[in-house]
MIFILUM-662319 format. One record per residue: x, y, z of N, C-alpha, C, O, CB in turn. Coordinates in steps of 0.05 Angstrom, whole numbers, plus 5000, padded with zeros to 4 digits. Atoms other than C-alpha are relative to their C-alpha. Glycine has a CB too. Layout:
# residues N
XYZXYZXYZXYZXYZ
...
# end
This chain:
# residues 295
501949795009690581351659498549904975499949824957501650264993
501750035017684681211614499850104979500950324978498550015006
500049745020683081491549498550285008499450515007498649914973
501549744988677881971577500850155012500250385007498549985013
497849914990683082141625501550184982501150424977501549795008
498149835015688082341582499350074979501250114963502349924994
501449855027683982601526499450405018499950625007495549754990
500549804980681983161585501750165011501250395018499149915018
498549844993688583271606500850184988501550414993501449935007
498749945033690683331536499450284996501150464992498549804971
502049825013684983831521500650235026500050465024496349864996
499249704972687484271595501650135000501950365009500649965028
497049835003693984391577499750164970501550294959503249744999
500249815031691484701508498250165004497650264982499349874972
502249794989685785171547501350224994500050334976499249995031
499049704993689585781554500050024970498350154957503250075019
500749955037691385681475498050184994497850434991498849724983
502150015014685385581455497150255007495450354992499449705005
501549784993681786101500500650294987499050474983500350015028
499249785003686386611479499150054964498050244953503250005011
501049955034685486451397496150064999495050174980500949614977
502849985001678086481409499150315007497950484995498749775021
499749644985678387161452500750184977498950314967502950065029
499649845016682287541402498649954972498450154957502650025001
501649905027678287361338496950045011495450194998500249764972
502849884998671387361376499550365013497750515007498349775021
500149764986672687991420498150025025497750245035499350184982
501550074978668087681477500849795011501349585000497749984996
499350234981669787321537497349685000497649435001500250185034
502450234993662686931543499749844966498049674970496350205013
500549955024662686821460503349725007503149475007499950414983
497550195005671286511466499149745021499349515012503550175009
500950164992668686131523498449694993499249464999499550125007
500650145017663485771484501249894981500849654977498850084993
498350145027667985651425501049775011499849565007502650174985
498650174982673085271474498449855016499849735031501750135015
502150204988667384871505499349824981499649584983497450115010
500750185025664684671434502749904995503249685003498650174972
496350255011672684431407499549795033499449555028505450315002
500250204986671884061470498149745000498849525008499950105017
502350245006665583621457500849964967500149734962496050135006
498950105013668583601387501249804999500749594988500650094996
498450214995674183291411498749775011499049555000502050085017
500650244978670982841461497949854979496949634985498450125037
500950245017667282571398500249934976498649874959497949975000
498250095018672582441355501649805005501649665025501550174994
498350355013677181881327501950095020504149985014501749934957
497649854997681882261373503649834998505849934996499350135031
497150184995687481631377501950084963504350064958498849515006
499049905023688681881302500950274987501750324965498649924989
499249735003689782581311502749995001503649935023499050195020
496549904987697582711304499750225000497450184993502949954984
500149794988697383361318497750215015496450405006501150074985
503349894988691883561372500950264998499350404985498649905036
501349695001694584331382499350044974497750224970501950245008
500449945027694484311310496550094992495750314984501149724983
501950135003687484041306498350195016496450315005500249735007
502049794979684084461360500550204996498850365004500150015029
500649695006685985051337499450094977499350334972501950155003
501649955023683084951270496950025010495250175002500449764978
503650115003676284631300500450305016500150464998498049625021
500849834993676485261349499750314984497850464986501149985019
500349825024678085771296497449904977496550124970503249994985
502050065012672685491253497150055016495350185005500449744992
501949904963667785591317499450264991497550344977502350035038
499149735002669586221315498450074980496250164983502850064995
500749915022668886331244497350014995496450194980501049884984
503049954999661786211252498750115018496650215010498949804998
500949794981660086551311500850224986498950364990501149995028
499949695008662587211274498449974983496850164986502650154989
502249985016657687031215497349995013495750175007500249804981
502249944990651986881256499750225021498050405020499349785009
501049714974652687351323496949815013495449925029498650464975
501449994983647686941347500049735038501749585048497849994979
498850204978646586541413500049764993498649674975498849995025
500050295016648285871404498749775019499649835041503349894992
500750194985644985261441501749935019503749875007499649814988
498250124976648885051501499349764991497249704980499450065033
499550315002651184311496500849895028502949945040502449924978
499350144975650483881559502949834993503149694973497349805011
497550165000658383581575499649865029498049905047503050204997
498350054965661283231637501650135000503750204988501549735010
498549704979662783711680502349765018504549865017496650235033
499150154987666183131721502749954983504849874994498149795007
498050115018670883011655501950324995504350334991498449844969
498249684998673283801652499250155012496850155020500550184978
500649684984673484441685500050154973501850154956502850145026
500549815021670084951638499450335018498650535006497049874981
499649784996670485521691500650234997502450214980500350005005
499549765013671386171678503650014995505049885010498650255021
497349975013678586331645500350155029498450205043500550184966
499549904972682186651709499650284993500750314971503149935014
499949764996680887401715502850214992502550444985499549995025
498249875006687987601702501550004973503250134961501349965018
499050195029688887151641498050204978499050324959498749555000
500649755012683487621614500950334994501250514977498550015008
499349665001685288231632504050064983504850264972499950155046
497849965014692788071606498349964949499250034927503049655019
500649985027688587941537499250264994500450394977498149824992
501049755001684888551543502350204985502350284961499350095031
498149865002691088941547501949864981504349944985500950075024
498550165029694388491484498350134977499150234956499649594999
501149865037688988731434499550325009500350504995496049824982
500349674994687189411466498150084981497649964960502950204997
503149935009680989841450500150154975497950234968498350185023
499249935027683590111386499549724987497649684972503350114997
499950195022684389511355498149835002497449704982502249854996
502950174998678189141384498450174983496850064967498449965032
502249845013674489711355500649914965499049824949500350385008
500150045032677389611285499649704995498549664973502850094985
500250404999677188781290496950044986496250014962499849775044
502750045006670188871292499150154972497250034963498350115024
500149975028670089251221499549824987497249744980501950074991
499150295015673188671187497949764999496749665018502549885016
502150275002668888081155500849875014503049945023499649834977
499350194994669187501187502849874989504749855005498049884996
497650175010674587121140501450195004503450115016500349874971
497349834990678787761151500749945015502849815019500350235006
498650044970678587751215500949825014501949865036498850055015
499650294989679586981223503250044988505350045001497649704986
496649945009686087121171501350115009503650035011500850094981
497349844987689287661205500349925025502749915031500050325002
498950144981689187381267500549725011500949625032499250085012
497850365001691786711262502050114988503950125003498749664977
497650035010696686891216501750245018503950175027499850034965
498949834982698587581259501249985034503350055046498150164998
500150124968697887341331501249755002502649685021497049965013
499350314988698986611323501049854983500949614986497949835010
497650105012703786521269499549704979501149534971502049945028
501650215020699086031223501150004968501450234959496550095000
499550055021701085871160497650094975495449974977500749745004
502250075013696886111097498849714991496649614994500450144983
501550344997695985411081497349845013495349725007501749865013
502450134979692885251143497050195013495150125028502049935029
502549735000688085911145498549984979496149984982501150324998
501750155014686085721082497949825002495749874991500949934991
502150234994682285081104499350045025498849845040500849704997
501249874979680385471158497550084991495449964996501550215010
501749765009676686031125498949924971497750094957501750295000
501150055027675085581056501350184982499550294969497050034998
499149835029679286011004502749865006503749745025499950414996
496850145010685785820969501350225013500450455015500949964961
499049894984691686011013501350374987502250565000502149765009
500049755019692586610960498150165014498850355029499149954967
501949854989686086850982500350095023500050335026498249895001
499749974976687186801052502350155005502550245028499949775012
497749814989693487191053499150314993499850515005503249924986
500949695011689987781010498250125022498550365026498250004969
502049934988683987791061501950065028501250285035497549775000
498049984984689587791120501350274995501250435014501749784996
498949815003693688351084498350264999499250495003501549954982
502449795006686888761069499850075039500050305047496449824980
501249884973685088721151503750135006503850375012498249705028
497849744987693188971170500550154988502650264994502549975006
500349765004691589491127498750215018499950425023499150004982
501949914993686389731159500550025028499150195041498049884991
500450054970688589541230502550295003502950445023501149605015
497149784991695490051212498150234986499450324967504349944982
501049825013690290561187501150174968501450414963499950135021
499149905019692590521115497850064979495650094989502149864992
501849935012688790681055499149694990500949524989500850224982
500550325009685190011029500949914971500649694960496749945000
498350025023689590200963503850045003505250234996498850234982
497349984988696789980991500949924969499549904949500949785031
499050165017702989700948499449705001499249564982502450055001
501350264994700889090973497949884981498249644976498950015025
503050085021694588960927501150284980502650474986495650045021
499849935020694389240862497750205003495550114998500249814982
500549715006691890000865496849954977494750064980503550164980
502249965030687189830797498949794995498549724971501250094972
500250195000685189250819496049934987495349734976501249935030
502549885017677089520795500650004973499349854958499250285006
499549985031679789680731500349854984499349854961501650094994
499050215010683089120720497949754997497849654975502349945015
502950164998676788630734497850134983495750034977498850005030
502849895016672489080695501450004967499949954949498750425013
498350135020678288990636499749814984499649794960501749925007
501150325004676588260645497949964985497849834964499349855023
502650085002669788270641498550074968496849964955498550145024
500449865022669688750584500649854976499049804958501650235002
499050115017674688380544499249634990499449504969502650085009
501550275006671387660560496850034985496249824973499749865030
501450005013664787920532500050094969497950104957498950075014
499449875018667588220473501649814983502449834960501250245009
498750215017670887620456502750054995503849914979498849984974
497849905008677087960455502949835013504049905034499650315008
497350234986683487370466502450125002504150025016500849724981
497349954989689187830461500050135021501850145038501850124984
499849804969686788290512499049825027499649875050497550314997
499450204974684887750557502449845003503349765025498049805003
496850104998691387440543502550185019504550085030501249994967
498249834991694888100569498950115023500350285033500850204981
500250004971691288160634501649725020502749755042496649995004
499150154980693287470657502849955003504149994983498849795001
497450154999700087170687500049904987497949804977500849875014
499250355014703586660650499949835016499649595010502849924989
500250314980703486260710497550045023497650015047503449945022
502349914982696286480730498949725003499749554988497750244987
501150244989691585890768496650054997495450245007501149955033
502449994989684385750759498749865013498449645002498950044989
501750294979680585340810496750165001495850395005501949935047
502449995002673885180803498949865018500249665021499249964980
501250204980669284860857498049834986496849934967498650145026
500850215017665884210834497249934995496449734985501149805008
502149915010659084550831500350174972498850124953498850165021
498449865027662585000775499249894975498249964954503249965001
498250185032665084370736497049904995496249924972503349655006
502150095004658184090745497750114982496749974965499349965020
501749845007653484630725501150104970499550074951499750195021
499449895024657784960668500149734971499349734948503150165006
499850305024659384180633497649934995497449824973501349715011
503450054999651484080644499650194974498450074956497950135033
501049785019650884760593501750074986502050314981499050235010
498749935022655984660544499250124969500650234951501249814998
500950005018651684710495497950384994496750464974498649695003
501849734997648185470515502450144997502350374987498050075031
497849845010655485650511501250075028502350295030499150274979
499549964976657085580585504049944992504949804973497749755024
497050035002665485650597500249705010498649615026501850235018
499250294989669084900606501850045019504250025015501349814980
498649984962671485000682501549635008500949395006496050075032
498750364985676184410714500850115027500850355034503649804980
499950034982678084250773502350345015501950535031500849695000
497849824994684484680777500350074964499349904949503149845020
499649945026686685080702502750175002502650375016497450154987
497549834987694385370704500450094963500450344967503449775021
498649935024696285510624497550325001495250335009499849704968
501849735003693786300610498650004973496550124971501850285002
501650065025691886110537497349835000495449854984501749864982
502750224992686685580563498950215008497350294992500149725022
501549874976684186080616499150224976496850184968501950125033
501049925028683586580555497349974989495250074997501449874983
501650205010679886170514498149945013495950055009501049814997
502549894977675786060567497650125003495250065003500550135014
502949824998672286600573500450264983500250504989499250115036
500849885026672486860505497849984994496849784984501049924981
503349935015665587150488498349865023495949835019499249804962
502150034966662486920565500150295013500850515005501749735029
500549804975661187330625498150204990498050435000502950165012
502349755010655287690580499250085030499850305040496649864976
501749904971651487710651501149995020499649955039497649875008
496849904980657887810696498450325003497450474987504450014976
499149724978657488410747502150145009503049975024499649985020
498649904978662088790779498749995036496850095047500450294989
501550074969661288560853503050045014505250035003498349615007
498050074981665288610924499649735007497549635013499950165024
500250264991666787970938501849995032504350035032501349794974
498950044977668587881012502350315003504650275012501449684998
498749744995670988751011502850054969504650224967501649955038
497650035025675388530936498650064973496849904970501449664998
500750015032673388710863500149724997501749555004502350174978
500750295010670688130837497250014979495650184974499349795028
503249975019664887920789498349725007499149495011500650004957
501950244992657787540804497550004976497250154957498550045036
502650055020651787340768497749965012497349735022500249764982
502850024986644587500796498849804991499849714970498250224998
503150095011638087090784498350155021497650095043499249625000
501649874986634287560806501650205013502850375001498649835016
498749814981637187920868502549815016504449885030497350145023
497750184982640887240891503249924983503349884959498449675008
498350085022647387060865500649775001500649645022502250114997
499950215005649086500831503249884999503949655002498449994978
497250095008656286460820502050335009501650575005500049884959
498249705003662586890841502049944992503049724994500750175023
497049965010668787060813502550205010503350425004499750084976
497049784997675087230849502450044991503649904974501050015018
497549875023680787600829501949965021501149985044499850384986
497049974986688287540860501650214978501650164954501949665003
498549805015692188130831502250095008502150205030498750194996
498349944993698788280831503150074980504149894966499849825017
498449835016704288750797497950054976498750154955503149854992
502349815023697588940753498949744986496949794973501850264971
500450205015696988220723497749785028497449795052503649874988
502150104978691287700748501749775000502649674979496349964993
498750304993694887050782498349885020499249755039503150005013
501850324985688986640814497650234989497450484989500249845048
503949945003680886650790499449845017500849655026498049924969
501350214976676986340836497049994993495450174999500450135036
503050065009670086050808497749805027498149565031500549794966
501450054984664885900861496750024990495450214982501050165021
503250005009657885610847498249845024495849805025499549814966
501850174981656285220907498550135021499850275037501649805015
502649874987649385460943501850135034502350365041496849685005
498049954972653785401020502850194997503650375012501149695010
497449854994660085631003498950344989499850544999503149844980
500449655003656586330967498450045021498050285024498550144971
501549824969652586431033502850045009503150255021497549805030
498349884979658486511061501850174995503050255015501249835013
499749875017661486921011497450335008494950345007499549784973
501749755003659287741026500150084973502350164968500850245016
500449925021657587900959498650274989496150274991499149824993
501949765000655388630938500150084973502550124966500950255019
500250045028654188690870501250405000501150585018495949874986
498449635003657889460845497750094975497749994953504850014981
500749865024652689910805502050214987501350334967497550135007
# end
């Protein structure tokens, strides 16, 4: 057997998978179809002899698929394959209809609520037993993130209130605390919002842009920041032009120019104290970022 060969077989015996992870986060047969066509011309033009773990691997590239088909919604180009190298036929008729009857019309209806990264988090990690870790570099947020955006959609899917024990109740308050106490200059009261073993990660548009404007009085951002006295310090006497914003359905804070935003800030909150910021300045990753600024 050839590589082409067994790259094909490889990729047949992981169809059903891969149809099925595509089905339950897109909620369309003709939509999961596509996905599992694209991971296939992926694959077929990849390093593949270096993949150690292909289901691994295909069910990121197809979950990532995904992830963008729920942001766009729109049609996507068909890509000519060899048809001679796979069968891309329709999923069998019964293989659907047993999906159908797996998510049921309750919960398709609420799926479709849910942002995109929700809906990519709760079902990988609900349905298919994913690791935050690996949903993380799925959906681009630290695996923190990805479990909050996960626990926010099985709220919503068990019709709870979007103020469980699970997330912190005052989790507004507490960000508006922040914002208050970082423009005010005030270090003990930003000292007594955060963990002691709170995390800040910054993306390396952040470190770029704020180290560029040390001198206008921009905060000194690094890569990753774990001591709560640094983080403090920080953003003692910043965030003058900080918002209150939803960031991806979460209290969070952004900074317009104009009507666009330039930068967001998320919050992880938990027993009332903040344990992860999350600083985001890069043009791609805030498109993909729903951002709604809070009057």
């Amino acid at each position: 057997m050839d590589k082409d060969d067994w790259l094909a077989k490889t990729f047949q015996n992981k169809r059903d998978h891969l149809t099925a992870v595509a089905y339950r986060i897109l909620g369309s047969h003709e939509e999961a179809k596509d996905a599992v066509q694209e991971s296939w011309l992926r694959l077929s033009r990849s390093e593949s002899e270096i993949i150690e773990n292909m289901g691994g691997w295909l069910t990121t590239v197809v979950s990532r698929i995904c992830l963008d088909q729920l942001r766009s919604r729109k049609s996507r180009r068909e890509t000519s394959f060899d048809s001679d190298s796979i069968d891309f036929e329709a999923v069998p008729t019964e293989n659907l209809q047993e999906l159908d009857e797996a998510i049921g019309p309750a919960l398709s209806i609420v799926l479709e609520s849910l942002g995109p990264a929700e809906r990519v988090s709760f079902v990988l990690h609900d349905f298919f037993d994913l690791s935050f870790d690996e949903i993380a570099a799925i959906v681009d947020r630290s695996p923190t993130a990805a479990r909050q955006l996960a626990s926010r959609a099985r709220r919503r899917v068990r019709g709870l209130s979007a103020t469980s024990q699970e997330e912190s109740p005052n989790q507004r308050e507490i960000v508006t605390a922040f914002l208050t106490a970082s423009r005010e200059g005030k270090f003990e009261a930003l000292l007594a919002l955060l963990d002691p073993d709170i995390i800040l990660r910054a993306d390396p548009a952040a470190i770029k842009i704020t180290t560029a404007n040390q001198s206008r009085g921009a905060p000194a951002f690094q890569n990753e920041m774990r001591d709560a006295k640094t983080i403090a310090e920080t953003f003692r006497g910043k965030a003058a032009a900080a918002q209150l914003a939803f960031i991806d359905g979460f209290e969070g804070a952004t900074w317009l120019q104009g009507s666009k935003p330039r930068v967001a800030f998320t919050f992880a909150i938990r027993n009332g104290l903040i344990i992860e910021i999350g600083v985001t300045m890069d043009p791609i990753s805030l498109a993909k970022l729903d951002i709604e600024p809070i009057q």
